[in-house]
Each structure stands twice: as C-alpha cells, then as structure tokens.
N, C-alpha and C positions, 0 to 999 in steps of 0.2 A: 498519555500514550508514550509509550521508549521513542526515543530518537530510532529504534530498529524500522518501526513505521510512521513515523513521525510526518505529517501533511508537508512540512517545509524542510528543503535544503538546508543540514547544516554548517556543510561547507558556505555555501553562502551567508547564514548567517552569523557563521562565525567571522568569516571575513570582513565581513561588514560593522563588525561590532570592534575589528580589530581596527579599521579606519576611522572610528569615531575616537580613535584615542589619537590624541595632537603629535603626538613624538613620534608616530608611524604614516602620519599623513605625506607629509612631504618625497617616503622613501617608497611611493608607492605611484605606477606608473598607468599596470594592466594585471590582468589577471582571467585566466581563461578555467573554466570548469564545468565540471560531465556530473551528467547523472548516470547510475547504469545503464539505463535503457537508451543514451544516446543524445537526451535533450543537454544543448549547450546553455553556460551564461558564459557570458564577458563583462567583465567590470573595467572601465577606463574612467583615469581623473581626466577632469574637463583640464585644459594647457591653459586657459584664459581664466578659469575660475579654480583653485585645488579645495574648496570649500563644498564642489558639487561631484560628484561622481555619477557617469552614463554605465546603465547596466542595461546588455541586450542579451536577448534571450531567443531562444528556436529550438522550438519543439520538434522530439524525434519521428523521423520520416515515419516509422508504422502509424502514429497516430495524427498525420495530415490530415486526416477527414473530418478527426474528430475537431481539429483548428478551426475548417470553414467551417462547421455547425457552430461551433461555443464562438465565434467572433471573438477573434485576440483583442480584435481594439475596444472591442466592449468592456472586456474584462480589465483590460489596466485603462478605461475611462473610467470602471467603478472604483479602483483600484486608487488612482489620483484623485479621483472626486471625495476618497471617504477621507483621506493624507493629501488634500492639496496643498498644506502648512513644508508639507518635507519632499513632496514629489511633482511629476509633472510628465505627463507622454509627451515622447517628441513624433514630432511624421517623416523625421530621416533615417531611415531605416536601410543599412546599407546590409549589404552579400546576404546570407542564406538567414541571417536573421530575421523573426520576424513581430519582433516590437521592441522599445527604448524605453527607456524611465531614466529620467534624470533625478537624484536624490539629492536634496539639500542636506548638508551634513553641519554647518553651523548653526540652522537652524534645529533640525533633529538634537544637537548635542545639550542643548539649552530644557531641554525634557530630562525626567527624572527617568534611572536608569528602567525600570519598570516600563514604563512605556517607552521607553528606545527597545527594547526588547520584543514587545508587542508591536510595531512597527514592524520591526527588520523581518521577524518571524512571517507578516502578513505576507512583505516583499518575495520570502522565500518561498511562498504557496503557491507564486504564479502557475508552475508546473501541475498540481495538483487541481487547483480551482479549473484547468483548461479541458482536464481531463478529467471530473467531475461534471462537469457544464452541464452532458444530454441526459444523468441521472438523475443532478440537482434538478434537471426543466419538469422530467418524468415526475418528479414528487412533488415539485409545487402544483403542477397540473392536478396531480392526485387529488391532492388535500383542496384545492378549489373544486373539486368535481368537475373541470373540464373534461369537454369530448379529447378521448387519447387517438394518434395515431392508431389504426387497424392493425398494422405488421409489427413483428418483432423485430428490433434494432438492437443491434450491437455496439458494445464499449470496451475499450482496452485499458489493461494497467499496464501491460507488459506485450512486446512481440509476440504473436503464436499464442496468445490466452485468451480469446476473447468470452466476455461475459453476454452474454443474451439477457434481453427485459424486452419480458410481454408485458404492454400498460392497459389498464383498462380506467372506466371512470369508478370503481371501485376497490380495484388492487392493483397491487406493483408487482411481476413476478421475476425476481430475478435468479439465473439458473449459473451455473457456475460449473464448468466443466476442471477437473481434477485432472491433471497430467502429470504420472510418475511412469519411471521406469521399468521392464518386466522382470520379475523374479520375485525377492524377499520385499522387495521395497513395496509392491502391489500389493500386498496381502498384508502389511503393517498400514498403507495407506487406507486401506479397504478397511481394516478394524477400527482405525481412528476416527476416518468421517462418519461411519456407523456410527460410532457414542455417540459423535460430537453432535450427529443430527439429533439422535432419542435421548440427550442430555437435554439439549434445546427443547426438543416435545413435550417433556414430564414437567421440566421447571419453567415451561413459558407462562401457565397461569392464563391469564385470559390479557395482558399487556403485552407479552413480547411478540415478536414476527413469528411465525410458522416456520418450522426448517423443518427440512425432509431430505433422504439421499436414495436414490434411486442409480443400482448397477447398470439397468437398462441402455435404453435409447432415452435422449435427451425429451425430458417431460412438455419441451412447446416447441413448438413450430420452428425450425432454424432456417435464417435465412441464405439463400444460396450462395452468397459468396463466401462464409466460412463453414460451409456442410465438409469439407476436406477434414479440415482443425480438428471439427468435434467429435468427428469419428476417431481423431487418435485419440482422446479423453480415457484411458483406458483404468483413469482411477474412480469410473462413474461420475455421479452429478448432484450438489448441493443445492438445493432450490428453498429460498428465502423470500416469504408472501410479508409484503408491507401494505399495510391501511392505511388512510387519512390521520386516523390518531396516530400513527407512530412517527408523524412527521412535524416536527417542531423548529420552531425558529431560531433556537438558540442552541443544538444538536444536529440541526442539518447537514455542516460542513464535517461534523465528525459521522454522522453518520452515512454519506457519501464515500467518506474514506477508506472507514473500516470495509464497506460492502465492494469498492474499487478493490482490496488490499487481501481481499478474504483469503484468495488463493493461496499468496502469499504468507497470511498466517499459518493456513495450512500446512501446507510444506514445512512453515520450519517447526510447527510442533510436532509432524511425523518424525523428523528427526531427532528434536527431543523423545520422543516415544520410542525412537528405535532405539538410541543411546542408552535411556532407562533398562530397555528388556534385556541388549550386552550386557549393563553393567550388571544384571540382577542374576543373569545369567552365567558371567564369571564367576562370582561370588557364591554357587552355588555349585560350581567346579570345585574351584578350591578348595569349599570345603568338604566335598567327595573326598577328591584329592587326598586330603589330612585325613579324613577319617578309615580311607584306605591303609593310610601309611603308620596308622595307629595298629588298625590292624593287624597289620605284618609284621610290625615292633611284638606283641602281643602273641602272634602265631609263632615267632624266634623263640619267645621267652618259653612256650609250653614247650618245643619241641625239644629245648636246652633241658628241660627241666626233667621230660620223659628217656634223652637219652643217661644222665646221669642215674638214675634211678637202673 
C-alpha cells in the first residue's frame, strides 16, 4: 500500500528510525506530532535513561467512543506483549493523553534493520489498530459464526464520515456513505462509484465481497445518532457484503484498513478521474483550436488566389 494510506504514521516512523541512529540521539529532547484528523504523539527521551524513549499518544476527540470500545490498554498490552524485547506500557499517563509506551532503543538497535523497520511500523499503527478494533471484533465474530449484535453500529475514519455495519452470524454488511460537493464534482463522483461498484460486480467471481452503489436512501437501518450525517451523503452509498471466507488471519489488518480508508480512496480517485477528463478535454480544444486555424490559413490562401485571378 502507498504511504498515501498506509496503516502507520510515517512521521512517526520516520522519527523513530531517526533515533535509532547514535549521532542523533543525544540532540534529541521531545517532539510533538498530529495526524490530520487530530490524534496527537509525543515522543520524549527518558532524562535518566537516553537509551529509552516515552511515546504518548491520544486519540482525536470524534473517535472517543470508538477508545472505550477497543480498550486502549488492551491494545498496547498486545502491542507490548508481541515486542516485550523493545517496549513496555507504563500506567502514568499524564494531561489528555491516553496511553505511554516506553521504547528500548539499544536494545531495538541490536536487530537487523528489517525488523527495526517492522517494529517501528507496528508502533506506528497504534492509531489505526484503535480505530479498526469494532470492525476487526465484527469479523472475527463473523468467521467464528458467533451470535452478532442485533443493531447497526457505526465506525469512523474521519470527522462527519461515519461508516455503518449491519453484522449478522452469516455476513458483514458494510455501507459507506459518499460526501462530495454540489455541481461537476457530483456527477464525476456519481460516474465513478457507478464503475467502480459494476467493475467490482463482473470481476468478483465467486471469492471477492459483493459491492453495490445505490443513489437512494441508505440500504440498512442507520442508527439515530448519525441519521443527520447520512442524509448529507449526497454522493449516494457503497455497500461491501463480507463472508467468513473472506476473513483471514494474515489480511485482516489490511483488510480493516482498506474498508476504514474506502472513502478516502474514493475521493482521491474522483479526483484523479476528474483531472483525467480536463486533461482529455484540453487536448481536444487545442486541437480544435489548430484545426480551426489551419483552416483560416487555408480560407486566406483561396481568397488571395481568387482575388488575383
């Protein structure tokens, strides 16, 4: 996947990967950093140890809810427990942050760069893994055939986006509401998600998920606290049916991702899409354009030619 949706912060990881180098250790105190959406890190060296570095983390206020559900300390307990060799949760969690990791960095440095890499990258996920959590729960349930919650539940990637999943003990239905602008952009929007669902339809085969788009009213039940949101949806609705087989253990994490991220692909391939049709669209001026101006060369030369005559 691009670093464009990439699971992990690369600022973080890159920062991190800049600390593992000796000659930048010492010149390194704190360091504070945003995601777009609002969630903070801080990176501080330990004053007693410059070998350990505390990274705290807080998740952005629109997705508070989604925190108490996925249990932050659950996650950087699995988080520690998988890299207890290079990390460790602390329980001092000070101001609006709301979890610590302490990172051993002479011991991390003694690893081959490969897995320093793979490390830091996991460290970088925290934000994604937290806000995967109720999709990730939704699909293992799936794939065990546990009894699902009865209601639709909502999930956020973004402020003002929220995704809807109806679960059942036999499918996953997740729906995806489109928000673009009104004018040109709606009707470029409106052409693309069309393919991109009947592209999905024709070549799914009998393995890939179901997609469908639908201009309508949102295809399952929305729950009352974002029935406002979805009514502005005005680029209609993407709806992606997942089975027990399409849930595997070693694509889970990406495919959480990508189904969090969809929106977001969307959008910026509408854009590619629109950029394409300007640019196709210039270029078919221009050569108007010339061919006009041939003509007119052309209509000089007859008229040169008939008034001598």
């Amino acid at each position: 996947m691009s670093k464009r949706f990439a699971r992990f912060n690369t600022l973080v990881v890159d920062h991190l990967v800049s600390r593992l180098d000796r000659t930048q250790k010492e010149n390194f105190s704190e360091c504070r950093l945003f995601d777009s959406d609002g969630s903070k890190y801080l990176l501080q060296r330990e004053q007693e140890d410059p070998n350990k570095i505390r990274l705290s983390f807080s998740l952005a206020e629109f997705a508070a809810n989604i925190a108490v559900a996925a249990s932050l300390s659950t996650i950087a307990a699995d988080l520690s427990a998988q890299h207890h060799r290079y990390c460790e949760m602390c329980t001092d969690v000070e101001g609006s942050y709301q979890l610590v990791l302490t990172i051993q960095l002479d011991t991390l440095q003694s690893e081959n760069p490969a897995l320093q890499l793979q490390y830091l990258q996991s460290i970088g996920c925290i934000r994604a893994d937290i806000l995967c959590w109720p999709l990730r729960q939704a699909l293992l349930q799936l794939r065990a055939g546990e009894k699902a919650q009865p209601d639709p539940f909502v999930i956020y990637s973004k402020p003002a986006q929220p995704i809807i999943v109806k679960q059942t003990s036999e499918e996953c239905v997740c729906v995806f509401p489109i928000y673009v602008s009104e004018g040109s952009s709606k009707a470029y929007t409106n052409a693309f998600v069309q393919g991109f669902a009947e592209t999905r339809r024709l070549g799914a085969g009998g393995d890939a998920p179901q997609c469908s788009f639908t201009s309508g009213p949102a295809p399952v039940p929305v729950p009352q606290d974002v029935r406002d949101l979805v009514r502005q949806a005005s680029g209609g609705f993407v709806s992606i049916v997942l089975l027990p087989r399409h849930v595997i253990d070693t694509t889970l994490d990406e495919l959480t991702w990508t189904l969090l991220t969809l929106q977001d692909h969307v959008h910026y391939h509408v854009k590619c899409f629109k950029a394409l049709i300007h640019s196709r669209m210039r270029k078919r001026m221009q050569s108007m354009i010339l061919e006009l101006g041939q003509a007119k060369a052309g209509t000089r030369e007859v008229l040169a030619a008939i008034s001598t005559n």
